[in-house]
CHARMM-style PDB file with segment names, atoms N, HN, CA, C and O in Angstrom:
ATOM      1  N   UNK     1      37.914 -11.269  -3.372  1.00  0.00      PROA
ATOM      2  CA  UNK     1      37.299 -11.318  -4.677  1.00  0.00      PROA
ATOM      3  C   UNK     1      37.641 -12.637  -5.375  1.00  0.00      PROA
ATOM      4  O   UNK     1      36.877 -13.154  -6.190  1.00  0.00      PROA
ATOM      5  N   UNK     2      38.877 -13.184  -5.006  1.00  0.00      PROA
ATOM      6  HN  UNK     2      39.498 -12.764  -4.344  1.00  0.00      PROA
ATOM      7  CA  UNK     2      39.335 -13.874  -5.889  1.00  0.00      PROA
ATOM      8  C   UNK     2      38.824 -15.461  -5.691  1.00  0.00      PROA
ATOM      9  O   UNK     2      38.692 -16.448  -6.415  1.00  0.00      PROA
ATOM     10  N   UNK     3      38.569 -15.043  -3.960  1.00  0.00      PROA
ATOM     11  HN  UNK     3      38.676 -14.242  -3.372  1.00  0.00      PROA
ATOM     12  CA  UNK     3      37.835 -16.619  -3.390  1.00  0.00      PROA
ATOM     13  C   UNK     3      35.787 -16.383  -3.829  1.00  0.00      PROA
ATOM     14  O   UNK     3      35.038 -17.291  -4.190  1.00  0.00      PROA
ATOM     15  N   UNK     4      35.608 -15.678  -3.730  1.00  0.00      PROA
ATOM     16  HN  UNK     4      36.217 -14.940  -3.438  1.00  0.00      PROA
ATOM     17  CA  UNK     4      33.917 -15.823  -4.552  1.00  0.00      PROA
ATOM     18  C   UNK     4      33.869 -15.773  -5.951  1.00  0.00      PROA
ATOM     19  O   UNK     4      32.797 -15.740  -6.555  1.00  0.00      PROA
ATOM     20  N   UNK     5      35.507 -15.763  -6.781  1.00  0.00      PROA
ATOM     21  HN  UNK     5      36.378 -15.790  -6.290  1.00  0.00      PROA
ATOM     22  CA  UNK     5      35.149 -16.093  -8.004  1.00  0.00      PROA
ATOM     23  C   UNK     5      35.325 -17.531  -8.068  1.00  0.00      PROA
ATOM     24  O   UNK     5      34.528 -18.192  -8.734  1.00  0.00      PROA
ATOM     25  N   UNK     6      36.493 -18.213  -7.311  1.00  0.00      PROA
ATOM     26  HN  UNK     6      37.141 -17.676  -6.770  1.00  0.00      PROA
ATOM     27  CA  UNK     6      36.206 -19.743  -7.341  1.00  0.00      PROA
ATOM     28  C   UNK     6      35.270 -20.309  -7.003  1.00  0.00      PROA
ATOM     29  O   UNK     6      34.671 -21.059  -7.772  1.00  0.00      PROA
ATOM     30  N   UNK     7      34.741 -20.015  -5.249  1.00  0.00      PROA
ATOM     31  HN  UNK     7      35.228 -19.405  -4.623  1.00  0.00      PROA
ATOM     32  CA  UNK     7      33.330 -20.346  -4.973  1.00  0.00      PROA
ATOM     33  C   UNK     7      32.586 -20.654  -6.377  1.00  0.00      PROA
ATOM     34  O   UNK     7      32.585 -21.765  -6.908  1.00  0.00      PROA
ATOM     35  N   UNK     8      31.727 -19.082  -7.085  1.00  0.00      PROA
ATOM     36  HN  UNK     8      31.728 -18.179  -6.654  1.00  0.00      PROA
ATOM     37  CA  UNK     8      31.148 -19.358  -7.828  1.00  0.00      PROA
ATOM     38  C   UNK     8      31.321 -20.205  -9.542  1.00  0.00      PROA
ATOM     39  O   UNK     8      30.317 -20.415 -10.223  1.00  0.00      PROA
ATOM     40  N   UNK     9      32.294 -20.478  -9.871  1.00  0.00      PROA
ATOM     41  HN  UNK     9      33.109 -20.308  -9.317  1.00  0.00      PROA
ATOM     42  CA  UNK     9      32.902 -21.142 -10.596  1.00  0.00      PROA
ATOM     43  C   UNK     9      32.534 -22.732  -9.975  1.00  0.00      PROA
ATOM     44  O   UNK     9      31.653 -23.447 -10.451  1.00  0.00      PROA
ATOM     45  N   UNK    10      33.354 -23.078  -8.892  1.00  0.00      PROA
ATOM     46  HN  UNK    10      34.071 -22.496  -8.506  1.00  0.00      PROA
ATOM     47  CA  UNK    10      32.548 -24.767  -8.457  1.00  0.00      PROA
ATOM     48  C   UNK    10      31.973 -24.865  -8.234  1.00  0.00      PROA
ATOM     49  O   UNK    10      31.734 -26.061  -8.066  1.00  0.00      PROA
ATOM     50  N   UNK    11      30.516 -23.635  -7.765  1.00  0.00      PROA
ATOM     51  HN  UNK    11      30.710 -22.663  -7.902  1.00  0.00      PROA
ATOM     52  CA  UNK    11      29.239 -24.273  -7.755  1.00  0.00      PROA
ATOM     53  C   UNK    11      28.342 -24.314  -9.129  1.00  0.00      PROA
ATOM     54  O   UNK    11      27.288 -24.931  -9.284  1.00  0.00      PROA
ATOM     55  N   UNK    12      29.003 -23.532 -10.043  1.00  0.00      PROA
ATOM     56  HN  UNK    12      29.859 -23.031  -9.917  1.00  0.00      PROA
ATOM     57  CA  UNK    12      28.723 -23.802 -11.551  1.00  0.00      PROA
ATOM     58  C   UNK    12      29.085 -25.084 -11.947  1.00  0.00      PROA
ATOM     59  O   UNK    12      28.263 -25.571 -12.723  1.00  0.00      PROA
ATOM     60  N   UNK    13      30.100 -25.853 -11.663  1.00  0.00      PROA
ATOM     61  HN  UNK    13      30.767 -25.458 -11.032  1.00  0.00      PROA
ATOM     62  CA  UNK    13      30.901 -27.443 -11.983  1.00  0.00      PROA
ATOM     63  C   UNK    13      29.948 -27.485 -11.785  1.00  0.00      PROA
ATOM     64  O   UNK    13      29.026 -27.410 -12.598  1.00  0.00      PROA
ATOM     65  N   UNK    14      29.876 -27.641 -10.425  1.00  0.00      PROA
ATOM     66  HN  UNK    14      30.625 -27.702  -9.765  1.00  0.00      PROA
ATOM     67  CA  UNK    14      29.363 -28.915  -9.442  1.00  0.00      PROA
ATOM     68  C   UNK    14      27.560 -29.074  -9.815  1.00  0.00      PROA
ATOM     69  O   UNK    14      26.907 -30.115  -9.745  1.00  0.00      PROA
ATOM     70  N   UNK    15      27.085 -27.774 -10.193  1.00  0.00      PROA
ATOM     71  HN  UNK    15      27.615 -26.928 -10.250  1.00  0.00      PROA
ATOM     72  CA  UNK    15      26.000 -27.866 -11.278  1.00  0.00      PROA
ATOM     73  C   UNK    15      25.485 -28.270 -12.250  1.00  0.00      PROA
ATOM     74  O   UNK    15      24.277 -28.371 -12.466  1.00  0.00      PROA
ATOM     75  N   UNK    16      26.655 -28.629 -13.153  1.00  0.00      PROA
ATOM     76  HN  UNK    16      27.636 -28.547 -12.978  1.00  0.00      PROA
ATOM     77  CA  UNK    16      26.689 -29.033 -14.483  1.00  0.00      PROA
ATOM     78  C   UNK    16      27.354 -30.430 -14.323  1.00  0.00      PROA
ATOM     79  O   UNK    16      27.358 -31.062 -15.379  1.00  0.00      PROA
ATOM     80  N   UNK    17      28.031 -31.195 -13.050  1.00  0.00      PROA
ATOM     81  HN  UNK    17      28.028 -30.682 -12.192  1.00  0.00      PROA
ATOM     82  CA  UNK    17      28.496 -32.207 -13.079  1.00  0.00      PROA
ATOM     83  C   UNK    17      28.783 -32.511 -11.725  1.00  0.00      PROA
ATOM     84  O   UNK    17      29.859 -32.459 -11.130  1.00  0.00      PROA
ATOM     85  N   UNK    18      27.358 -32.921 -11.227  1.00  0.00      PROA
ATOM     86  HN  UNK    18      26.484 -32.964 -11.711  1.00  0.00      PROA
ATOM     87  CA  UNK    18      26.992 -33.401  -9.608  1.00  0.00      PROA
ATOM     88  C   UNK    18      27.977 -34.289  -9.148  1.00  0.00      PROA
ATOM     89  O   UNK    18      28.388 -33.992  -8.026  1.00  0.00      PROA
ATOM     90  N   UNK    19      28.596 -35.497  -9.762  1.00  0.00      PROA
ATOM     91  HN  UNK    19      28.262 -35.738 -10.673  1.00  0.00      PROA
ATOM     92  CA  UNK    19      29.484 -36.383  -9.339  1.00  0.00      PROA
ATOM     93  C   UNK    19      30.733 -35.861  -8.299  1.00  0.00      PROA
ATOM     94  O   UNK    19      31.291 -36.342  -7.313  1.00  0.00      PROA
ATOM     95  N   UNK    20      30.880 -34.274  -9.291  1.00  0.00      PROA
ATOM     96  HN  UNK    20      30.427 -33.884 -10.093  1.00  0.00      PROA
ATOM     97  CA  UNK    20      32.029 -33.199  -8.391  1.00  0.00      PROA
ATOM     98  C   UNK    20      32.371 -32.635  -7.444  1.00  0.00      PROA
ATOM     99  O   UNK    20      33.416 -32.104  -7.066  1.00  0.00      PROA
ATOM    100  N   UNK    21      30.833 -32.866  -6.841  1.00  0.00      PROA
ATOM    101  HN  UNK    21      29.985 -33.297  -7.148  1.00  0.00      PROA
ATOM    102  CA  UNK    21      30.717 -33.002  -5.159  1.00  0.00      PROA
ATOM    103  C   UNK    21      31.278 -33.534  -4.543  1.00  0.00      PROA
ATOM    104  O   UNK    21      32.111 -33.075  -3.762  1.00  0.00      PROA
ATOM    105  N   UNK    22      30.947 -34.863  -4.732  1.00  0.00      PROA
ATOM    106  HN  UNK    22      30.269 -35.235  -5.367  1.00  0.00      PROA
ATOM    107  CA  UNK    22      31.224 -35.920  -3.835  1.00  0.00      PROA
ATOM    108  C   UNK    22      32.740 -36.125  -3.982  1.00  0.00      PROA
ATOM    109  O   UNK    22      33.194 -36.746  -3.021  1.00  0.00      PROA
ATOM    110  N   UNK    23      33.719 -35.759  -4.970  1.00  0.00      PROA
ATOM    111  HN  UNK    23      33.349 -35.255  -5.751  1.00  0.00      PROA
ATOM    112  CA  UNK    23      35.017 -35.871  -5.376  1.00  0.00      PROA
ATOM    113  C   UNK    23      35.268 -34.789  -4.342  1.00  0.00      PROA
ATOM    114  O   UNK    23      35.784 -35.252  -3.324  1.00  0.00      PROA
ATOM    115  N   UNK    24      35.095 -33.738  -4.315  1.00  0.00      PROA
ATOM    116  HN  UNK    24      34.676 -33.362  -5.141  1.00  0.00      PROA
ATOM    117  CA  UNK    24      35.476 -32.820  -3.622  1.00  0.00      PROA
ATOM    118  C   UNK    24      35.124 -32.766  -1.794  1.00  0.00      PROA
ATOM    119  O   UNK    24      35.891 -32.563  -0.853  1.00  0.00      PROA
ATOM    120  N   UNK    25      34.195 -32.940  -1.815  1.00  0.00      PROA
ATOM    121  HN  UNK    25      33.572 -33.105  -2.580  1.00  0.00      PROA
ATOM    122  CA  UNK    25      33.836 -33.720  -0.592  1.00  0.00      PROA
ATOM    123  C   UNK    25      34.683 -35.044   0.229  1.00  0.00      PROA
ATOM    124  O   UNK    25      34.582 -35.437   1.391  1.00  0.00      PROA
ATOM    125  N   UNK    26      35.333 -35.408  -0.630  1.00  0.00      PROA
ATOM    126  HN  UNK    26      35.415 -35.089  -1.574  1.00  0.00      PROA
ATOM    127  CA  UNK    26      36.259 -36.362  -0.237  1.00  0.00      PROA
ATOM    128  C   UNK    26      37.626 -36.344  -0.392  1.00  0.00      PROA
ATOM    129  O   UNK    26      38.527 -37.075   0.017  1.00  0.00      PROA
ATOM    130  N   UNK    27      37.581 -35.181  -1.188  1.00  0.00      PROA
ATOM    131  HN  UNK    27      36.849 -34.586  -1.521  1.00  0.00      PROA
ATOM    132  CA  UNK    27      39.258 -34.636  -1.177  1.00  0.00      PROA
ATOM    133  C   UNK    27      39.269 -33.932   0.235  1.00  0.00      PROA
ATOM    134  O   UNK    27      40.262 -34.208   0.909  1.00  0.00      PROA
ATOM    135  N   UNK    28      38.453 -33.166   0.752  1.00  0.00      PROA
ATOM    136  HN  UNK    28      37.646 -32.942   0.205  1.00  0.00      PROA
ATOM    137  CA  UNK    28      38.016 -32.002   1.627  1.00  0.00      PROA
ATOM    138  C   UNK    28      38.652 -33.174   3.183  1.00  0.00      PROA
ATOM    139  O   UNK    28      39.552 -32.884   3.972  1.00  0.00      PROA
ATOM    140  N   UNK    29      37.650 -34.681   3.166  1.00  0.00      PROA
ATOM    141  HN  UNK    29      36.919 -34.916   2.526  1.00  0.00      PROA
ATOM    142  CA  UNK    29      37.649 -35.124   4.378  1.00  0.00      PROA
ATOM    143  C   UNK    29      39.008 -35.706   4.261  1.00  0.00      PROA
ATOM    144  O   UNK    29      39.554 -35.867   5.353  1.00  0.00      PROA
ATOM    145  N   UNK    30      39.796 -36.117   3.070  1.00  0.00      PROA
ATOM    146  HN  UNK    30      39.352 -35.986   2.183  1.00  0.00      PROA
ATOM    147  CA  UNK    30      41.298 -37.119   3.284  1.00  0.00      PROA
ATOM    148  C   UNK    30      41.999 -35.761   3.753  1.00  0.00      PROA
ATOM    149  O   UNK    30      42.742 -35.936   4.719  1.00  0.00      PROA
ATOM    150  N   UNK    31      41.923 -34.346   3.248  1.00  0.00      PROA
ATOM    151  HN  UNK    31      41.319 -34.204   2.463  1.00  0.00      PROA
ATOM    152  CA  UNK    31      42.944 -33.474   3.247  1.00  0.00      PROA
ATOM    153  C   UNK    31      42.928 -33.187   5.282  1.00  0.00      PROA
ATOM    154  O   UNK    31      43.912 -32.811   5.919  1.00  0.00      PROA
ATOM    155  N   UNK    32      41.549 -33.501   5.879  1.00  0.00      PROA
ATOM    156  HN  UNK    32      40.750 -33.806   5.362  1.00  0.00      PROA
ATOM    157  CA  UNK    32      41.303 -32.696   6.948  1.00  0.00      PROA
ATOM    158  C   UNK    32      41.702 -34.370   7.933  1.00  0.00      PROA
ATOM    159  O   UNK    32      42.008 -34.206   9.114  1.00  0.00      PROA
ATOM    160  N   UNK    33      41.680 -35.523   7.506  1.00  0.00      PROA
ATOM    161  HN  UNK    33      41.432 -35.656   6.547  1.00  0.00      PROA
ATOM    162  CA  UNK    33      42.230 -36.181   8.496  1.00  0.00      PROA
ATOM    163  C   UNK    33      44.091 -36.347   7.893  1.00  0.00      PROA
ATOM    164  O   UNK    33      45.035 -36.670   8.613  1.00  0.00      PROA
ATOM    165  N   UNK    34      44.120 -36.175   7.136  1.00  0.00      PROA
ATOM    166  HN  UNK    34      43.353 -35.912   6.551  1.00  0.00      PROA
ATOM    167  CA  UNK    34      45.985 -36.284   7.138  1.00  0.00      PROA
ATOM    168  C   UNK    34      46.433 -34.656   7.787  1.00  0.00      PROA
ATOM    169  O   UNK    34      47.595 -34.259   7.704  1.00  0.00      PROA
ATOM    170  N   UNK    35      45.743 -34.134   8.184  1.00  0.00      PROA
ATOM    171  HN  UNK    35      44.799 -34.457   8.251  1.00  0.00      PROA
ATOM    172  CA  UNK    35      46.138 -33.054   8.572  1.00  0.00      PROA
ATOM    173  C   UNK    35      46.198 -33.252   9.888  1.00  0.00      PROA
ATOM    174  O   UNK    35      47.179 -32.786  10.467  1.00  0.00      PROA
ATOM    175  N   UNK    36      45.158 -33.997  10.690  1.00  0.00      PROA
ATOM    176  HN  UNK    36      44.360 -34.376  10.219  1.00  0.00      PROA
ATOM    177  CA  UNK    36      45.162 -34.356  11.755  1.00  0.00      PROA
ATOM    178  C   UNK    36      46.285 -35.410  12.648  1.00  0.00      PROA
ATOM    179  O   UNK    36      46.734 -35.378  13.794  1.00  0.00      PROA
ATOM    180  N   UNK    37      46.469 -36.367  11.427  1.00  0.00      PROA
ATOM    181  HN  UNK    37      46.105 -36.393  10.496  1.00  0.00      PROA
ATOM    182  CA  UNK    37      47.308 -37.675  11.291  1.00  0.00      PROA
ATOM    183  C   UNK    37      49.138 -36.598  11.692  1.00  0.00      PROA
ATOM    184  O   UNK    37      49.866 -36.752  12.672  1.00  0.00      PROA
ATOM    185  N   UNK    38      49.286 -35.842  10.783  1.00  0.00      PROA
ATOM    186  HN  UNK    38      48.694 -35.716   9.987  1.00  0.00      PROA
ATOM    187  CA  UNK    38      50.201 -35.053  10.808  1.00  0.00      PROA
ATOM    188  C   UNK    38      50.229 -34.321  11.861  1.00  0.00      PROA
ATOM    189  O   UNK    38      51.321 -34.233  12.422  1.00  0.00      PROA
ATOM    190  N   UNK    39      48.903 -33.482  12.522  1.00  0.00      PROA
ATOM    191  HN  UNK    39      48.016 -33.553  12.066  1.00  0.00      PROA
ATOM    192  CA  UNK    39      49.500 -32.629  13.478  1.00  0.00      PROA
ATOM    193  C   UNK    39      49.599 -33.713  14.791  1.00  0.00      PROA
ATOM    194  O   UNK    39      50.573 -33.517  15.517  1.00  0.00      PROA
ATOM    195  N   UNK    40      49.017 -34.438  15.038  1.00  0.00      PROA
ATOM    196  HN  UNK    40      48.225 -34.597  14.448  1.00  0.00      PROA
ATOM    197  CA  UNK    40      49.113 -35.661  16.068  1.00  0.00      PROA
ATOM    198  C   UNK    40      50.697 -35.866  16.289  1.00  0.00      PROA
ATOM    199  O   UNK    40      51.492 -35.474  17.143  1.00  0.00      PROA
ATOM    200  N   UNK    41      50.799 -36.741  15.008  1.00  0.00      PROA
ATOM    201  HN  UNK    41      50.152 -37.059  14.314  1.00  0.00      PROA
ATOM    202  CA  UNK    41      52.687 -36.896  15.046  1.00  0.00      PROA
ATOM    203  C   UNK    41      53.569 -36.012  15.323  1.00  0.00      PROA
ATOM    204  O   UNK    41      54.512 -36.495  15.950  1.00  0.00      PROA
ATOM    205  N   UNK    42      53.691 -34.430  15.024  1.00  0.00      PROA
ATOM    206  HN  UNK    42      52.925 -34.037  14.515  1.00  0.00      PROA
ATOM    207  CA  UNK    42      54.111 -33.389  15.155  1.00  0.00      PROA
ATOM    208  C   UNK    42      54.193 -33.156  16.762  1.00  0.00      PROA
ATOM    209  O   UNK    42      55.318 -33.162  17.261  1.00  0.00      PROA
ATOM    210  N   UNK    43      53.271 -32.990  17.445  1.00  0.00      PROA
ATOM    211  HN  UNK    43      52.357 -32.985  17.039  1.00  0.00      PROA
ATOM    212  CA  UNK    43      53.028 -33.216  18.437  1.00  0.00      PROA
ATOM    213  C   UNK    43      53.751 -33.835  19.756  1.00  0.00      PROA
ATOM    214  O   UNK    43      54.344 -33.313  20.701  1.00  0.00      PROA
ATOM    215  N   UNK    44      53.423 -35.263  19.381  1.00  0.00      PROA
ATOM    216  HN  UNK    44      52.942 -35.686  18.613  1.00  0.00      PROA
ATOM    217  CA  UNK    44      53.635 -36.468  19.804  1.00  0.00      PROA
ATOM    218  C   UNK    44      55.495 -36.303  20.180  1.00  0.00      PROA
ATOM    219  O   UNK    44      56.064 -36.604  21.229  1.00  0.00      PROA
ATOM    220  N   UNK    45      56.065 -35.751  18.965  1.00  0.00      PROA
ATOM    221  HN  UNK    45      55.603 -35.506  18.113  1.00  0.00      PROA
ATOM    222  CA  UNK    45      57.215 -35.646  18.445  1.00  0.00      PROA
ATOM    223  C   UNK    45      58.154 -34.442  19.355  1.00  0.00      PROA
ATOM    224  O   UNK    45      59.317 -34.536  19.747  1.00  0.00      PROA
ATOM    225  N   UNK    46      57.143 -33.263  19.521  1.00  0.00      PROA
ATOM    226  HN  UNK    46      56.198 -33.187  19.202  1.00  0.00      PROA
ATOM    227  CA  UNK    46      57.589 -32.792  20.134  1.00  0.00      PROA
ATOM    228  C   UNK    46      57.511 -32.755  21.711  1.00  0.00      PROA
ATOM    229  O   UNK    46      58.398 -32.234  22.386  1.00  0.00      PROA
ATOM    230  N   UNK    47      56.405 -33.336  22.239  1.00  0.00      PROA
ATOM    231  HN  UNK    47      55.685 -33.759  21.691  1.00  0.00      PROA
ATOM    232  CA  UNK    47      56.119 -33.608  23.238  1.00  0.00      PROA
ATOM    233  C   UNK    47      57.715 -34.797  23.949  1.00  0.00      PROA
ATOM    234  O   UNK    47      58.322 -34.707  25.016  1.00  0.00      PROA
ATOM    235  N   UNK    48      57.868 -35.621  22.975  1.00  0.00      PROA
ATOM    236  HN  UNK    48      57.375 -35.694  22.108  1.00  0.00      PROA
ATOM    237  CA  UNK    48      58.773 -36.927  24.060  1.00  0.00      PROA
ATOM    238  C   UNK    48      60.190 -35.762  24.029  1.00  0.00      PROA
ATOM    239  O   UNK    48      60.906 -36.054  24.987  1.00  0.00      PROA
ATOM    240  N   UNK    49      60.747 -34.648  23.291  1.00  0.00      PROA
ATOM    241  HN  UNK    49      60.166 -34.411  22.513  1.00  0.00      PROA
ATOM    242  CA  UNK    49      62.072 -34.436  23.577  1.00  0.00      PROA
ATOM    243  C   UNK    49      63.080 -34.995  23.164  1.00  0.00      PROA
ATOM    244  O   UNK    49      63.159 -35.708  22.164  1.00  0.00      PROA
ATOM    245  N   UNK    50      64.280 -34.586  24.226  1.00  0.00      PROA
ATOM    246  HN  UNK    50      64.216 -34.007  25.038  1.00  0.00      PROA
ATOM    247  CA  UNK    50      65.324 -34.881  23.636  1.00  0.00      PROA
ATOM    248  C   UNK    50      65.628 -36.135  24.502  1.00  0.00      PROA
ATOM    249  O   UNK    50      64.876 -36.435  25.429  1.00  0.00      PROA
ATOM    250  N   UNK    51      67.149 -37.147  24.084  1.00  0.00      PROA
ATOM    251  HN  UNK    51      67.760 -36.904  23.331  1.00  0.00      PROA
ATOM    252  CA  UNK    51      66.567 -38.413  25.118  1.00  0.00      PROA
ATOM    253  C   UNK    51      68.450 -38.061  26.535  1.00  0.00      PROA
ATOM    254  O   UNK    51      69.000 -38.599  27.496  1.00  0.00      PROA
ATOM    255  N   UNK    52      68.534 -37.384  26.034  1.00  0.00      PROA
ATOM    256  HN  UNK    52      68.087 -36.947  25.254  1.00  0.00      PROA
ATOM    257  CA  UNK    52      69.659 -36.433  27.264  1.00  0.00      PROA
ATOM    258  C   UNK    52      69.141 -35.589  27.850  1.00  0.00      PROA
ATOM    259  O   UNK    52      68.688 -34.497  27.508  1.00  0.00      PROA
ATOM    260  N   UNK    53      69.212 -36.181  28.912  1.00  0.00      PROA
ATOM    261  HN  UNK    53      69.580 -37.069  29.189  1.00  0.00      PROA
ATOM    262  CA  UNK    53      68.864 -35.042  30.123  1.00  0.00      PROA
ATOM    263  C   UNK    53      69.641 -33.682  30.736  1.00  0.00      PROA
ATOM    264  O   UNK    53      69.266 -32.678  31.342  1.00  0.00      PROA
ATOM    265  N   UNK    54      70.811 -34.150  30.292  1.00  0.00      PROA
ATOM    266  HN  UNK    54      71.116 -34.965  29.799  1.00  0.00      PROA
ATOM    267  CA  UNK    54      71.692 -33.081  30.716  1.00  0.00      PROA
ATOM    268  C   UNK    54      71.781 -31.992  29.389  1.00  0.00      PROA
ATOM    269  O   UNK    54      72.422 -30.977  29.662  1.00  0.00      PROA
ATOM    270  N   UNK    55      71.174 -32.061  27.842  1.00  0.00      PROA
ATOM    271  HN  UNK    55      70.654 -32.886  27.621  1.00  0.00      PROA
ATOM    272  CA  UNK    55      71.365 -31.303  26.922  1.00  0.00      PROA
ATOM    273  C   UNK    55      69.991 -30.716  27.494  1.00  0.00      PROA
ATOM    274  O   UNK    55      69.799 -29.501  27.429  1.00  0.00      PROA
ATOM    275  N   UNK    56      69.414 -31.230  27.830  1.00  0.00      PROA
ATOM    276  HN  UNK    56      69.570 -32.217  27.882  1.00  0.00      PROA
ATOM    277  CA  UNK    56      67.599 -30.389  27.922  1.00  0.00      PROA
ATOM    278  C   UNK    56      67.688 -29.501  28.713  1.00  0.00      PROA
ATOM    279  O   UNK    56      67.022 -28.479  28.551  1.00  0.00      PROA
ATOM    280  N   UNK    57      68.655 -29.671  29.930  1.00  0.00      PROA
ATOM    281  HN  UNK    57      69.197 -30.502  30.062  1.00  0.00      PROA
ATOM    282  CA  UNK    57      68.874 -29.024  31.001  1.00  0.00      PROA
ATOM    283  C   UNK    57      69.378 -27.691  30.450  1.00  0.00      PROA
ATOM    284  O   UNK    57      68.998 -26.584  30.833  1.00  0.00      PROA
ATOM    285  N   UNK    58      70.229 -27.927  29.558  1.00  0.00      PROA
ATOM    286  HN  UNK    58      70.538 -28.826  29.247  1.00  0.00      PROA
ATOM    287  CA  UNK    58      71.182 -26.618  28.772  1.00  0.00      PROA
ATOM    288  C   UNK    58      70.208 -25.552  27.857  1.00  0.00      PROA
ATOM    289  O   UNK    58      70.104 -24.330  27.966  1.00  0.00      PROA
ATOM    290  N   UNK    59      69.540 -26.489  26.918  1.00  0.00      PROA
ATOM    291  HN  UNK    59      69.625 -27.482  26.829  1.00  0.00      PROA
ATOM    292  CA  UNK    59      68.538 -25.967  26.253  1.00  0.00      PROA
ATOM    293  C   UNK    59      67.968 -25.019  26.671  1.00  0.00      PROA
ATOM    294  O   UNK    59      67.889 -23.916  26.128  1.00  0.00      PROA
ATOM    295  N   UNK    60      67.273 -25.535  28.215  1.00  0.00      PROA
ATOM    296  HN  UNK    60      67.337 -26.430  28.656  1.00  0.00      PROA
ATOM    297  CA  UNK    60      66.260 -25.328  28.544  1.00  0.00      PROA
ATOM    298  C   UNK    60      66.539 -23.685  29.443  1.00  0.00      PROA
ATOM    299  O   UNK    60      65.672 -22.853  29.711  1.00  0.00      PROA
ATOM    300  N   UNK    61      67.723 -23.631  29.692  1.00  0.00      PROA
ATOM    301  HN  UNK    61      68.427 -24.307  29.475  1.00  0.00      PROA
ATOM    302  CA  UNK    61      68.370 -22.398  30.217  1.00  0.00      PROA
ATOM    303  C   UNK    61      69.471 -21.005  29.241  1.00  0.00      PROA
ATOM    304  OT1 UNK    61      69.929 -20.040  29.853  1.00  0.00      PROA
TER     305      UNK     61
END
C-alpha cells in the first residue's frame, strides 16, 4: 500500500513538474551504476583472498 501511495504521489510531481523526471531518472541510473562499481569491487575483493597460503589452507578446513 505504502509503495502505490508513493508511486502515485511522483507521478502527480512529476505531472505538475516534468523537469522531475529526468532528476529522478538520473538519480535511478548513478544509484544503479555505483551499485555495480561497488558490487564489482566487492567481488574482485573477495575473489583475490588471503595472500598466505598456509592461513587459507586452515580456513579453508
Amino acid at each position: 500500500m505504502l509503495t502505490g501511495i508513493v508511486l502515485l504521489l511522483a507521478g502527480i510531481l512529476i505531472a505538475l513538474y516534468p523537469p522531475l523526471l529526468s532528476i529522478i531518472v538520473a538519480s535511478v541510473l548513478i544509484a544503479l551504476g555505483l551499485l555495480l562499481a561497488v558490487s564489482a569491487w566487492h567481488h574482485r575483493r573477495r575473489r583475490r583472498g588471503g595472500d598466505n597460503p598456509i592461513i587459507e589452507l586452515i580456513l579453508r578446513y
